[in-house]
Backbone as CSV, one residue per row, in Angstrom:
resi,resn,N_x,N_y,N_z,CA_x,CA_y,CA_z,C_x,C_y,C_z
1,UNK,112.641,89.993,87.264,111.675,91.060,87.048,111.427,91.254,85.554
2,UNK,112.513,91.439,84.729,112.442,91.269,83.124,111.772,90.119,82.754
3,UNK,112.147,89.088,83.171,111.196,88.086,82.816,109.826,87.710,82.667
4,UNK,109.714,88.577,83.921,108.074,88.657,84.453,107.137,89.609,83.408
5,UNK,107.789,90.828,83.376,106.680,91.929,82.502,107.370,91.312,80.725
6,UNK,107.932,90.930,80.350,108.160,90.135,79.295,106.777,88.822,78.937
7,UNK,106.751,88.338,80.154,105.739,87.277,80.046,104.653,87.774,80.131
8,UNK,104.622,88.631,80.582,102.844,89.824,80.764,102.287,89.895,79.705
9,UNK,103.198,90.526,79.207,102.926,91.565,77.538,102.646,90.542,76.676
10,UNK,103.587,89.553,76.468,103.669,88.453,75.660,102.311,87.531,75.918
11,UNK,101.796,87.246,77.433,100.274,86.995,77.633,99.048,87.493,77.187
12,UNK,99.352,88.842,77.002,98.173,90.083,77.157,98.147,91.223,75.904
13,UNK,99.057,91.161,75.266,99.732,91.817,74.002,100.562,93.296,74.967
14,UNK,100.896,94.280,73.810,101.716,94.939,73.917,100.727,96.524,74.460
15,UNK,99.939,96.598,73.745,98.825,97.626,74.388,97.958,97.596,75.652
16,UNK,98.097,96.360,75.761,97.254,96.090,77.088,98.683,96.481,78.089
17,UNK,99.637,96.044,77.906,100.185,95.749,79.106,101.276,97.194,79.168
18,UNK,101.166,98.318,77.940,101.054,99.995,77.918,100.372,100.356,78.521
19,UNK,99.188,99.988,78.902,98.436,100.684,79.614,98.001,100.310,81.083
20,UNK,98.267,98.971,81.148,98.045,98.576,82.695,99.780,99.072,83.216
21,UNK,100.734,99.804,82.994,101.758,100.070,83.382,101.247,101.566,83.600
22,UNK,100.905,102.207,82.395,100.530,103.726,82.483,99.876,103.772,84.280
23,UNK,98.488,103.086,83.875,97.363,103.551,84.963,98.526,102.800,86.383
24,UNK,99.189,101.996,86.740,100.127,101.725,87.579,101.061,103.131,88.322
25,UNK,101.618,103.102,86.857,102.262,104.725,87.204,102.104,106.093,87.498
26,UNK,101.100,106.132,87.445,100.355,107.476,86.944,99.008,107.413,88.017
27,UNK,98.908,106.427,89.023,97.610,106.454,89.434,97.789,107.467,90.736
28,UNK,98.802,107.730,91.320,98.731,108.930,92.051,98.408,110.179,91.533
29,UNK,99.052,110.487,90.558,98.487,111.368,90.006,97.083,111.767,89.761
30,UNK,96.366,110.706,89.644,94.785,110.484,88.926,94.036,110.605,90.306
31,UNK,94.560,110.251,90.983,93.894,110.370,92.299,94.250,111.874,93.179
32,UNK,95.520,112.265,93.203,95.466,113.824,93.501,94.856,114.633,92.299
33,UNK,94.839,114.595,91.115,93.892,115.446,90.461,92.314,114.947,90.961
34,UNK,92.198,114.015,90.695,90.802,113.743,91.422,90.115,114.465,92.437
35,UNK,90.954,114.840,93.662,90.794,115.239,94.532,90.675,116.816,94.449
36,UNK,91.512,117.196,93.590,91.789,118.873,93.331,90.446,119.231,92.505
37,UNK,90.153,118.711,91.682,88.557,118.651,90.935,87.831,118.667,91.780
38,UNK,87.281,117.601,92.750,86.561,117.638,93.817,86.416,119.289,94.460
39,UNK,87.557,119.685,95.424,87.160,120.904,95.546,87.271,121.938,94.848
40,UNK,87.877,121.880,93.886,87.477,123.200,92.766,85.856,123.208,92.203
41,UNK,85.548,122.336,92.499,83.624,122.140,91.988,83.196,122.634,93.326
42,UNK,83.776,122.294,94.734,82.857,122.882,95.761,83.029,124.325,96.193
43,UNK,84.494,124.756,95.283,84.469,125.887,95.707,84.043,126.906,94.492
44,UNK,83.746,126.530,93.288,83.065,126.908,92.388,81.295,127.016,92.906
45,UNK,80.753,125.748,93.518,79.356,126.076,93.971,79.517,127.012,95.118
46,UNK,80.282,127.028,95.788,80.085,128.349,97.142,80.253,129.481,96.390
47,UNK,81.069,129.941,95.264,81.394,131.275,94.845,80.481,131.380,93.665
48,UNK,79.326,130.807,93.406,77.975,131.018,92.067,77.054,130.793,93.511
49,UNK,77.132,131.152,94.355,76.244,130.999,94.771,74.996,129.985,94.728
50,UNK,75.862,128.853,95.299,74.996,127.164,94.730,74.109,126.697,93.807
51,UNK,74.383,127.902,92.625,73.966,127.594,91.658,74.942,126.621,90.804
52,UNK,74.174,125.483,90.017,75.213,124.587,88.947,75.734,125.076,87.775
């Protein structure tokens, strides 16, 4: 497994392969906030009265 993300980074440099780990780790997250945004905007248009 060390070997492997060793050879990644070393393929791809050191920032690329910071950040394809981040968005890896972190993509649940991005996707339940996603979702929480979603209805906080629909429940923001029901309570302005469907105004934007």
């Amino acid at each position: 497994m060390y070997q492997t993300v060793a050879n990644f980074i070393k393929e791809i440099g050191f920032p690329i392969g910071v950040a394809v780990y981040l968005l890896v780790v972190f993509r649940k997250s991005i996707v339940e906030n996603t979702k929480a945004i979603i209805e906080l905007t629909k429940y923001i248009k029901i309570h302005n009265g469907g105004k934007k």
